[in-house]
C-alpha positions in Angstrom: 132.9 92.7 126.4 134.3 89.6 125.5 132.2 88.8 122.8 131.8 92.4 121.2 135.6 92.2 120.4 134.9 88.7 119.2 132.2 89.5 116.6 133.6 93.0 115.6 136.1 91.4 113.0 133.1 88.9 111.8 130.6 89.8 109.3 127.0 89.3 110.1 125.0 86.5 110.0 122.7 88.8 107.4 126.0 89.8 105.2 126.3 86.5 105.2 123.2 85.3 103.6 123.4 88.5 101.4 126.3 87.3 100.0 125.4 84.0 99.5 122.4 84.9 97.4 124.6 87.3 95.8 126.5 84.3 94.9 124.0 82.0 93.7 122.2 84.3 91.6 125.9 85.5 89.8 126.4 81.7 89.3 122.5 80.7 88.1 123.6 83.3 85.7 126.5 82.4 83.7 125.1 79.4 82.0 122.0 81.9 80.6 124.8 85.0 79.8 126.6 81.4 78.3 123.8 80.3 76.3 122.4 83.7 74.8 126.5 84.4 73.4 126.4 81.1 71.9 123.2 81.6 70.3 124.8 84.7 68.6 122.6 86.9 70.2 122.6 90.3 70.7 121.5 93.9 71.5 119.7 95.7 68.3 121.9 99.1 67.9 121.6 101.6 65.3 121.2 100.3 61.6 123.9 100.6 59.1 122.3 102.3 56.2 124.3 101.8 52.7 123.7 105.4 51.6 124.2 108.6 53.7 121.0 110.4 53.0 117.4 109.4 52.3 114.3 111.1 50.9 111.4 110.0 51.9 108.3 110.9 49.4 104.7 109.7 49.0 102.1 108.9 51.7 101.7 111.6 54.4 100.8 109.3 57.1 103.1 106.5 56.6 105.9 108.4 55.3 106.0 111.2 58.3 106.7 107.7 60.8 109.1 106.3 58.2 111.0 109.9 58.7 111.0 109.8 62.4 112.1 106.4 62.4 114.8 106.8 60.5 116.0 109.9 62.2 116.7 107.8 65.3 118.9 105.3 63.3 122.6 107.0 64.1 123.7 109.3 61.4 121.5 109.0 58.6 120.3 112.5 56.9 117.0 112.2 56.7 115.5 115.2 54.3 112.4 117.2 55.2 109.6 116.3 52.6 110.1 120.4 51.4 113.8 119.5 50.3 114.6 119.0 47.2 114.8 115.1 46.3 118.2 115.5 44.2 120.5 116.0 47.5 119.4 113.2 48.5 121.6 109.5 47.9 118.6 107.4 47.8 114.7 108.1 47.4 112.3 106.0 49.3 108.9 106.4 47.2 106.1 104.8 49.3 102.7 104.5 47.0 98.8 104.9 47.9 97.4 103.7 51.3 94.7 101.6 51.1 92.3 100.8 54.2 89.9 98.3 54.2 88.4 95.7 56.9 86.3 92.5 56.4 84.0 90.6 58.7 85.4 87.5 60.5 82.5 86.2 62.2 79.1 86.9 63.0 76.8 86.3 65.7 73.8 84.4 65.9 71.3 87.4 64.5 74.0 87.8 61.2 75.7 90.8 62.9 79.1 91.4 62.8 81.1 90.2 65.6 84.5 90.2 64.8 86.9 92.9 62.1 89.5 92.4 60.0 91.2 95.7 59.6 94.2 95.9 56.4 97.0 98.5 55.9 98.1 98.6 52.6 100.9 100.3 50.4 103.6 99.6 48.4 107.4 101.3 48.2 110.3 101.6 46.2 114.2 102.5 47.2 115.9 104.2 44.1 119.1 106.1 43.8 118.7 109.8 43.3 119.8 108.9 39.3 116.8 106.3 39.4 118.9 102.8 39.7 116.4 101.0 41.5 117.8 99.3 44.5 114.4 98.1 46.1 111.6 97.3 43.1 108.0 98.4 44.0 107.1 96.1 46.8 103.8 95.7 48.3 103.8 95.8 52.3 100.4 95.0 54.1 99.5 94.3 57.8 96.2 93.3 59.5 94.6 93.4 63.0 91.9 91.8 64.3 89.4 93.4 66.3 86.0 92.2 68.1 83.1 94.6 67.1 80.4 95.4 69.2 77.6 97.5 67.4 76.7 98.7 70.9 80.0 100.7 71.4 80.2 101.8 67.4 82.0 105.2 68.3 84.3 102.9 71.1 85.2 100.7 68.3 85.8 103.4 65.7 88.2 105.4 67.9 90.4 101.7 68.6 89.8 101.2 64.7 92.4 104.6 63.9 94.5 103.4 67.1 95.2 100.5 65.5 95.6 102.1 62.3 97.9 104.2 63.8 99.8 101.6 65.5 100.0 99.6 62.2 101.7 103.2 60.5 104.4 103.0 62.9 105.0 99.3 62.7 105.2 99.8 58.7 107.8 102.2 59.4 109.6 100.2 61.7 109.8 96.8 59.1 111.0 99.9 56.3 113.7 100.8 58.4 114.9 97.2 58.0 113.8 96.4 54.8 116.3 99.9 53.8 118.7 98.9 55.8 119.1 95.6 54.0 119.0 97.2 50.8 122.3 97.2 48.3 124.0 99.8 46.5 124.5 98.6 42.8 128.6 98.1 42.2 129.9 101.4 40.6 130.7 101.7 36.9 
């Protein structure tokens, strides 16, 4: 009895060690939470755009993920490509897509052993008036792939996933690259 009435107002020997590690790990912690605040970083939120509405014209592919994109960045209007291009503040004009993949390597027998594969196209940000604010820029990204002639359909089907995966990184370095982009100083 004795010692039930002892222990009842004591916490456990596992609270205890609960609350040590508890402890430990809050002060292991603060020199990291420390560190990344002086570092200046911090979370990526939504992008401040310097206009209030975009139009996004030219290549189907890349320019359908530069429109999703940019409808997830706060409250930027982001026109439909059947709107008009005049409502909108500034016009993002993306030009041709160009494809194209190069050997990197070859085995013994002069086979192809390893792909280069390119994404190509070039943009421009204008005002809906046609002050340039980005000049026609060229953006290009590469993968490389192994190639097996074996598995040709295997390595054609990761070919347009990668393609694909290069559209939405594109669309993801626009968002920034418009997002950097100055107005020109009224006059």
């Amino acid at each position: 009895m004795t010692t039930d009435t002892h222990l009842a107002g004591r916490p456990s020997a596992t609270a205890q060690r609960i609350s040590r590690r508890g402890l430990l790990a809050g002060a292991a912690g603060l020199p990291v939470a420390a560190l990344l605040t002086g570092c200046g970083f911090r979370m990526r939120g939504a992008v401040q755009f310097p206009f209030r509405s975009i139009a996004v014209t030219g290549v189907p592919g890349v320019a359908a993920e530069l429109r999703r994109a940019l409808r997830g960045q706060g409250d930027l209007k982001v026109l439909a490509n059947t709107d008009p291009v005049t409502e909108a503040e500034a016009v993002c004009e993306l030009g041709d897509e160009a494809r194209s993949s190069a050997i990197l390597s070859t085995n013994s027998t002069g086979q192809a052993r390893d792909l280069s594969i390119t994404l190509q196209i070039s943009y421009r940000l204008r005002t809906k008036d046609g002050r340039e604010l980005i000049p026609k820029t060229p953006l290009t990204l590469s993968r490389d792939i192994s190639y097996n002639e074996n598995t040709v359909l295997a390595k054609e089907a990761e070919q347009n996933f990668l393609y694909r995966n290069m559209m939405q990184d594109m669309a993801q370095q626009l968002v920034r690259r418009l997002a950097a982009a100055k107005l020109p100083a009224a006059s």
